[in-house]
N, C-alpha and C positions, 0 to 999 in steps of 0.2 A: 453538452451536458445541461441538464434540466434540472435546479432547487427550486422546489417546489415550498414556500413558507405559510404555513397557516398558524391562526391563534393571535399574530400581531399583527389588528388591524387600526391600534393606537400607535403606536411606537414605531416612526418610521428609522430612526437613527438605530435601533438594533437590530432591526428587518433587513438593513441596508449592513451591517456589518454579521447577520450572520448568513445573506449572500455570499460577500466577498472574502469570510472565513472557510466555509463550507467549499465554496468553488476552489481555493487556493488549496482545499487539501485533498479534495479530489484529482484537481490535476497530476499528483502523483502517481496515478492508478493507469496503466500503458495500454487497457481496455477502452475502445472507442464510447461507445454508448453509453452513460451512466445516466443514473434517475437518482436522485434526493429528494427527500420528504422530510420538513421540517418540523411536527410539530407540536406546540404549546399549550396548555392547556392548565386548569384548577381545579384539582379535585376536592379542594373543599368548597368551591365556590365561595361567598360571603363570610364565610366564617376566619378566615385567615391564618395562621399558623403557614409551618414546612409545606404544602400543598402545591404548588406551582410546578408541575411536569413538563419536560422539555424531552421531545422523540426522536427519534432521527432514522428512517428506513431510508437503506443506501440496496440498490440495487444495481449489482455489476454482472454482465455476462460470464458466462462460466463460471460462476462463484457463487455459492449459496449467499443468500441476502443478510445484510447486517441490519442488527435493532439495538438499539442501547437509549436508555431512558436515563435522566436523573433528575431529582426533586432536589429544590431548593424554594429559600423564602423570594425569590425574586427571576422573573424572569433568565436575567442578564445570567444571575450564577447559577442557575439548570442549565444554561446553553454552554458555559465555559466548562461544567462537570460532564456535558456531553462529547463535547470537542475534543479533550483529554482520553477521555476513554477511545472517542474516532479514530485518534492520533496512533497509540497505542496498536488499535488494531491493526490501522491502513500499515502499522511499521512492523508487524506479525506480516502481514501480504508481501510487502518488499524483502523483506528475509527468508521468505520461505524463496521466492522466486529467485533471489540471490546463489541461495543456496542450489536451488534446483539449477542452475546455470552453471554452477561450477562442476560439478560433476561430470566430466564427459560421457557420451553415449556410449552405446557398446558398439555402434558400427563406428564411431569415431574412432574407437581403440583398435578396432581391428585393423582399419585402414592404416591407422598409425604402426602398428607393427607390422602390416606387410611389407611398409616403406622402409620401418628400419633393418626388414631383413634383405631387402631388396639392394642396398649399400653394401651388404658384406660381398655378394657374388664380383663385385670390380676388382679391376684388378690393383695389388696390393703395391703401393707408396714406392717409389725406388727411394731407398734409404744409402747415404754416403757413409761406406765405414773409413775409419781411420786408418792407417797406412802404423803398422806397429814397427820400430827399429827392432833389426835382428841383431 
């Protein structure tokens, strides 16, 4: 797996933790290959206010690609309003596939009822009756 961080090329303490955040949530994902893209940026430049965008392009095989953005006045809290929303989704991913696992197939079922018709053809239990006083 590949996180890819751009935008903090000051700040190594949140570069280093939004690695080992990123990667820990990807590991969830049962798809070999993944790609992340991290990243940061100011769209007001100099001027200051809410402007600090934090990105996140997740690309998984077989999965359409995920993009979620969130602005905040500081780095750290655009990356935690990204994470949350990651979270959220990566747990949309694991539920649908949950779900899609429980449902058996339909050759599953068939097979399943061939077998349980295939039990009644034996032959039937010797049962002990009771001896009734005349």
């Amino acid at each position: 797996m590949k996180v890819d961080i751009q935008g903090l090329e000051r700040d190594p303490m949140l570069r280093g933790r939004v690695g080992r955040l990123v990667g820990a949530a990807l590991e969830t994902i049962k798809a070999a290959p993944v790609r992340a893209r991290v990243t940061f940026f100011d769209d007001d430049g100099p001027k200051g206010g809410l402007a600090l965008r934090c990105a996140v392009n997740l690309h998984v095989p077989y999965r359409p690609a995920i993009h979620i953005e969130h602005v905040a006045a500081t780095p750290r809290l655009a990356f935690d309003g990204v994470m949350a929303a990651l979270e959220r989704q990566l747990e949309r991913y694991r539920e649908r596939a949950r779900e899609n696992r429980r449902h058996p197939k339909k050759y599953f079922v068939a097979k399943r009822l061939l077998m349980d018709g295939s039990d009644s053809r034996k032959a039937p239990r010797q049962v002990r009756r009771r001896k009734i006083a005349s």
